[in-house]
C-alpha positions as a Markdown table, in Angstrom:
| # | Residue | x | y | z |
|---|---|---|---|---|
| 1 | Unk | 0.0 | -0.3 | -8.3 |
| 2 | Unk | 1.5 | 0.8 | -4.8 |
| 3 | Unk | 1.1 | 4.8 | -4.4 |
| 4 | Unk | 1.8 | 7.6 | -2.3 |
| 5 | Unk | -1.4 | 9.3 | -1.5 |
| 6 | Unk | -0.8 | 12.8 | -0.9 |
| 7 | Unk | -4.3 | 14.4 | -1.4 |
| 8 | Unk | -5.1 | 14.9 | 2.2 |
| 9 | Unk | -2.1 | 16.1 | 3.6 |
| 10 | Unk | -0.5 | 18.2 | 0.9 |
| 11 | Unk | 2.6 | 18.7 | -1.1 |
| 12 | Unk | 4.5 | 19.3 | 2.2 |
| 13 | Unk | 3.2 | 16.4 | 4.7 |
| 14 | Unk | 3.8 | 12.7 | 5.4 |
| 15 | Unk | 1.4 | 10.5 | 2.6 |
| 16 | Unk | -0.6 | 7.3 | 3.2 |
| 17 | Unk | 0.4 | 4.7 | 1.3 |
| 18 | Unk | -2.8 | 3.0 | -1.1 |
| 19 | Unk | -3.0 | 0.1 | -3.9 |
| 20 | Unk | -4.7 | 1.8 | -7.2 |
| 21 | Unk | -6.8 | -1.1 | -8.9 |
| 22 | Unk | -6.1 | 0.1 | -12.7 |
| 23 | Unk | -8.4 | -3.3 | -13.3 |
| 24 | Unk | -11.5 | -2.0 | -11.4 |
| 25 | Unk | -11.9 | 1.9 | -12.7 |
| 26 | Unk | -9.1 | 2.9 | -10.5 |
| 27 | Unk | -10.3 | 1.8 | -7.1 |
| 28 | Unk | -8.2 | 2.6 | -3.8 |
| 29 | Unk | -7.6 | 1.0 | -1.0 |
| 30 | Unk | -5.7 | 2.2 | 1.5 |
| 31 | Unk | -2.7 | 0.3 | 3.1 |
| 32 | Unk | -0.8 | 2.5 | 5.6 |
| 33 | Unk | -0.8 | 5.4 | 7.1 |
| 34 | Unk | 2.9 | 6.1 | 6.4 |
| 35 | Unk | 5.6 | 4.4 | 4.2 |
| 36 | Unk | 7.6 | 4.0 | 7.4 |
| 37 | Unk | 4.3 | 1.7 | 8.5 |
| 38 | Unk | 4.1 | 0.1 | 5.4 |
| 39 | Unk | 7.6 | -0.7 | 4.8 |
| 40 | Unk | 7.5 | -2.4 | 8.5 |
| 41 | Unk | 4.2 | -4.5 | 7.6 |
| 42 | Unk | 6.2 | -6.2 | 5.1 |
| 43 | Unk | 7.3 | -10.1 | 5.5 |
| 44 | Unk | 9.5 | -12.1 | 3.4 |
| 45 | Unk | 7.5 | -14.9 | 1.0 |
| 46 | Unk | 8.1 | -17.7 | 3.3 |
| 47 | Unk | 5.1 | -16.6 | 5.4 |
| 48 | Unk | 2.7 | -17.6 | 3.2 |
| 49 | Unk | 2.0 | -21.1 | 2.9 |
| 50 | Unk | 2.5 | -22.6 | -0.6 |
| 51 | Unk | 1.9 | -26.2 | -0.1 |
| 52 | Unk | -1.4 | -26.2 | -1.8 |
| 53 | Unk | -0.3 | -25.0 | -5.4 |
């Protein structure tokens, strides 16, 4: 799942923005530092190049 991370900066500040790997005892990796960056970094589906499947 896509998460707001909010154990470094508090109730009150701006949280990064992490995948939670429920699959793989929880693992987090980060994404963003912000969900402004994050929702920027998105693309629509025709980036990615589905020819192969």
């Amino acid at each position: 799942m896509v998460a707001l991370d909010y154990r470094e900066c508090g109730p009150t500040g701006e949280p990064s923005v992490v995948h939670v790997d429920q699959g793989n005892n929880y693992k987090i990796t980060w994404l963003a530092p912000d969900i402004e960056t994050f929702i920027r970094q998105l693309v629509t589906a025709d980036v990615f190049d589905d020819e192969d499947e």
